[in-house]
LOGUVEX-774132 format. One line per 5 residues: number of its first residue (from 0); their letters; for each residue x, y, z of N, C-alpha, C. Coordinates in steps of 0.001 Angstrom, whole numbers. Layout:
BEGIN
NUM = a = X Y Z X Y Z X Y Z; ... .
//
This chain:
BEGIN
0 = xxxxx = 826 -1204 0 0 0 0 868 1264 0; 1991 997 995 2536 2073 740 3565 2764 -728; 3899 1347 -1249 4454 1691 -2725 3324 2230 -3669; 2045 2421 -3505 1332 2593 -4274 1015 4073 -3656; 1214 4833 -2587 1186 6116 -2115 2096 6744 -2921 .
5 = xxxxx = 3523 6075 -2788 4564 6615 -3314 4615 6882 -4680; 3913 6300 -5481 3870 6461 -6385 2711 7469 -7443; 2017 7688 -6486 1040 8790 -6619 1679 10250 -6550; 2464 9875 -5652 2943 11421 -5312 4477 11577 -6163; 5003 10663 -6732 6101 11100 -8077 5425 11688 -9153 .
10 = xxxxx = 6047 12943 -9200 5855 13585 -10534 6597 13855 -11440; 7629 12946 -11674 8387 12835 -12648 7995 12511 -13454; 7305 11332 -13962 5934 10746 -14889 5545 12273 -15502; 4831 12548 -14852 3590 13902 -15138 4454 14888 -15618; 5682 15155 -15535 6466 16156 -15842 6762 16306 -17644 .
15 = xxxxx = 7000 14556 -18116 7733 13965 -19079 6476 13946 -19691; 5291 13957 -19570 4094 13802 -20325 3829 15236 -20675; 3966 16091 -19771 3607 17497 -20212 4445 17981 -20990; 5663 17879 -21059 7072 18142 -21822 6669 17976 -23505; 6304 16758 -23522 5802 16144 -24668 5108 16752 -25156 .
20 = xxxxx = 3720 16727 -24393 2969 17443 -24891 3051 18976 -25507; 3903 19570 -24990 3913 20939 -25021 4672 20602 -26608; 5892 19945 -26639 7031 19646 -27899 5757 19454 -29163; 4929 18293 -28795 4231 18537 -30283 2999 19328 -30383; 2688 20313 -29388 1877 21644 -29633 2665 22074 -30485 .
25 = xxxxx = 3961 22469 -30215 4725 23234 -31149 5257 22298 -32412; 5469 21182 -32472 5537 20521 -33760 4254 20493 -34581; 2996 20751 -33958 1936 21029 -35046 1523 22419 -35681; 2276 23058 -34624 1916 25038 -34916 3185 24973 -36038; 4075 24476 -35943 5399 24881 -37125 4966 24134 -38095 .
30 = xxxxx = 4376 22989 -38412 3668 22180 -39603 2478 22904 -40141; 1625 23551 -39107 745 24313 -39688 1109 25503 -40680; 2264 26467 -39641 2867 27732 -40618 3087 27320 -41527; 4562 26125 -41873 5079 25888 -42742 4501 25563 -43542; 3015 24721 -44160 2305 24505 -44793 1429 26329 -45437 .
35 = xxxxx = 1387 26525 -44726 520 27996 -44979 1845 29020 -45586; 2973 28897 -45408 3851 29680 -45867 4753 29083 -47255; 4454 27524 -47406 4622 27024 -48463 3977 27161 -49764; 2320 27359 -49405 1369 27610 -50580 1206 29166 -51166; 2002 30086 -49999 2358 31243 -50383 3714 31448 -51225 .
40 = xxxxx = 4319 30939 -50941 5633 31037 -51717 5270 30311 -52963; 4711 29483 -53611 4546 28720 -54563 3406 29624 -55184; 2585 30538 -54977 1613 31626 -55422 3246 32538 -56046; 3589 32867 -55267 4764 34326 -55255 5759 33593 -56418; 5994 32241 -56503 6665 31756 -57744 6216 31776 -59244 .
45 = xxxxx = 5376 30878 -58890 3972 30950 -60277 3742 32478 -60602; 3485 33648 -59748 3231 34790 -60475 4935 35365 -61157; 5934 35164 -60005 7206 35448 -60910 7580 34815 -62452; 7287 33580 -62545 7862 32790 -63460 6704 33416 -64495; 4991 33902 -64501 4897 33973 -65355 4945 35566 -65825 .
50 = xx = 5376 36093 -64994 5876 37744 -65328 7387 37610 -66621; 7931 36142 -65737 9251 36501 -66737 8767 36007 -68629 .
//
């Protein structure tokens, strides 16, 4: 019983899960830009290439 107290109250677990979590908040916000800043640059090409 008491290893099972102890183990309630480690938050090292909970630390490494939030870590994570936070890492691919930001791995989906930079996939999002990069996608949205890709279809802009490929607009900004297509109008260069057909100016030239």
């Amino acid at each position: 019983m008491m290893k099972l107290l102890e183990l309630t109250k480690n938050e090292e677990g909970a630390t490494a899960i939030e870590y994570a979590l936070i890492a691919t908040l930001i791995a989906v916000a930079a996939i999002a830009a990069m996608g949205s800043l890709g279809n802009k640059l490929d607009t900004t090409y297509n109008n260069v290439a057909a100016k030239l």
